[in-house]
N, C-alpha and C positions, 0 to 999 in steps of 0.2 A: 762395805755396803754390798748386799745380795747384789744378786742377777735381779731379782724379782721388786726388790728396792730403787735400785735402780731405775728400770723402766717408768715406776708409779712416779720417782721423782725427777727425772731429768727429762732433756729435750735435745736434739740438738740442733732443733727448728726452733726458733727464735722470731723469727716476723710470720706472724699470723695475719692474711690478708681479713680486716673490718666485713660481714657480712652484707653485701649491699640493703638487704630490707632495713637492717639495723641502722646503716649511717643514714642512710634515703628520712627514715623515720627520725632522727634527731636533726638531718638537716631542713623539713621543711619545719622546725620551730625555729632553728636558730639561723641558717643560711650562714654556712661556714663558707669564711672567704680563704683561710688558712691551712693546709694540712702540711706540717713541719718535719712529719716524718712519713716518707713515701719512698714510693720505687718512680724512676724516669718516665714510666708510663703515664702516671696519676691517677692508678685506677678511679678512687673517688672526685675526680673532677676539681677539686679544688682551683679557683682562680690563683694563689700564690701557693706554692711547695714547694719542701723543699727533701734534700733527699741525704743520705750519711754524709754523700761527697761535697754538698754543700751548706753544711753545718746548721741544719736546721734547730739545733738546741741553742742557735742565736734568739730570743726571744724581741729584740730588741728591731728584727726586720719582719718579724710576724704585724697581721695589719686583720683588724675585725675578729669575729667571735672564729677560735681555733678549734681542731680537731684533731686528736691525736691520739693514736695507736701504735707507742715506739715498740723498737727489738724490746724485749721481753727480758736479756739478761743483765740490764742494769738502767733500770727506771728512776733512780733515783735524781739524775740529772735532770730530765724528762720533769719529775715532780716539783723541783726547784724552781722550772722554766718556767712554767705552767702559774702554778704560785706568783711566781714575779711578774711576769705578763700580766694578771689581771689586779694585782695591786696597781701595778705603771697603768694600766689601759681603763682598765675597769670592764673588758670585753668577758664573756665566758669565755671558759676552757672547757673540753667535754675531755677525755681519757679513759679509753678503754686500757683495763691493765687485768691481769689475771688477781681474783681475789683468794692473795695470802695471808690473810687478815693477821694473824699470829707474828709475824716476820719483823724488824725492827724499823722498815719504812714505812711498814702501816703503822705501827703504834706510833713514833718519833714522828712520821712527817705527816702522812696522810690525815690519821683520826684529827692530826692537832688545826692542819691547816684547810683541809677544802670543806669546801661548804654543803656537799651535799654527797650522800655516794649512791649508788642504786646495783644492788647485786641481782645480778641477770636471774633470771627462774630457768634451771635446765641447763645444761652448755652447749655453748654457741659451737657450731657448722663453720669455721671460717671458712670466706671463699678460697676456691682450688681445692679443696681437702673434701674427700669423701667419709671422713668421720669425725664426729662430733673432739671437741677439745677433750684432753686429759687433766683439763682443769677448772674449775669455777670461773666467771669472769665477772669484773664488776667495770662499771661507770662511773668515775671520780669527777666531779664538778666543780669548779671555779668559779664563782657569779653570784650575783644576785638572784635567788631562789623565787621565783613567783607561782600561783596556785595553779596554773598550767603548764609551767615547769612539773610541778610533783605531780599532776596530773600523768602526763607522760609517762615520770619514770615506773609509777606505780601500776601503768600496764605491762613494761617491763621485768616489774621483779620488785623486790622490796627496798625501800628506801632507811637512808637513815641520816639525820642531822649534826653535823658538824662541826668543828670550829669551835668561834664563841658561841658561847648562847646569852 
C-alpha cells in the first residue's frame, strides 16, 4: 500500500468523540438513557454508560432507548448488540458508525437487519478535532420508524429503508 494510500485509508484514531449538536439533536426525540460505549467522563450525559473496561457490548444491562458511537475498528459486535437489544427490548438503537457501505458488515449485517440508516450530508467535525472526518458517516437505526423519526433524519442527510419490507 502507498504512502498516499495509506493516509486516505487508515487511522489510527479510532474513537471519534459524537459531535454534541448532533447527539443534543437526536436526544431531544429519543431521550437516550444508555450510552454503551464512552470514556469515564460521559461526555454525552448519559444516565447509564458504560465504558471498554466495563463491557459495555453487554446488551443485556443496557436499559431504555441507547446511543452509540463504538471504536471505529471492529463494529461488528457493536451491530449484533445493537440488533439484539432492540428485538429483547423493543427500545431504539441510534449508531453512528462511518459509512463503508461496500464493506461485508454493511451488506451481511447492516442493509439486512436495521431499520433505517441516514447518511450524514458533508462530514462530521467530531468533538476535540479541529478537522472534519476523513470519512463519510452514517446513522444506523434499530426501532420502530415513525414520520418524525424520518422527519429528523431527513434534515440530516439522506435516508434509506431497510430490513424487511
Amino acid at each position: 500500500m502507498s504512502k498516499f494510500t495509506k493516509t486516505l485509508w487508515t487511522s489510527n484514531k479510532q474513537d471519534y468523540n459524537t459531535p454534541k449538536w448532533l447527539f443534543d439533536k437526536l436526544d431531544s426525540f429519543y431521550h437516550f438513557t444508555t450510552d454503551p460505549s464512552t470514556s469515564k467522563d460521559n461526555p454525552l450525559g448519559c444516565r447509564l454508560f458504560f465504558t471498554k473496561e466495563t463491557n459495555g457490548q453487554d446488551f443485556t444491562k443496557w436499559e431504555g432507548n441507547v446511543y452509540i458511537n463504538p471504536e471505529y475498528k471492529n463494529i461488528l459486535p457493536w451491530v449484533l448488540a445493537a440488533f439484539s437489544y432492540y428485538f429483547w427490548s423493543r427500545n431504539s438503537v441510534v449508531m453512528l458508525i462511518p459509512a463503508r457501505t461496500g464493506n461485508k458488515l454493511w451488506q451481511e449485517k447492516i442493509f439486512p437487519l436495521a431499520d433505517l440508516i441516514c447518511f450524514i450530508k458533508g462530514r462530521l467535525r467530531f468533538s476535540g478535532n479541529e478537522n472534519s472526518a476523513p470519512f463519510d458517516s452514517s446513522l444506523v437505526i434499530f426501532g420502530n420508524i415513525s414520520d418524525d423519526e424520518k422527519s429528523l433524519y431527513r434534515e440530516l442527510g439522506q435516508i434509506v429503508k431497510c430490513g424487511s419490507f
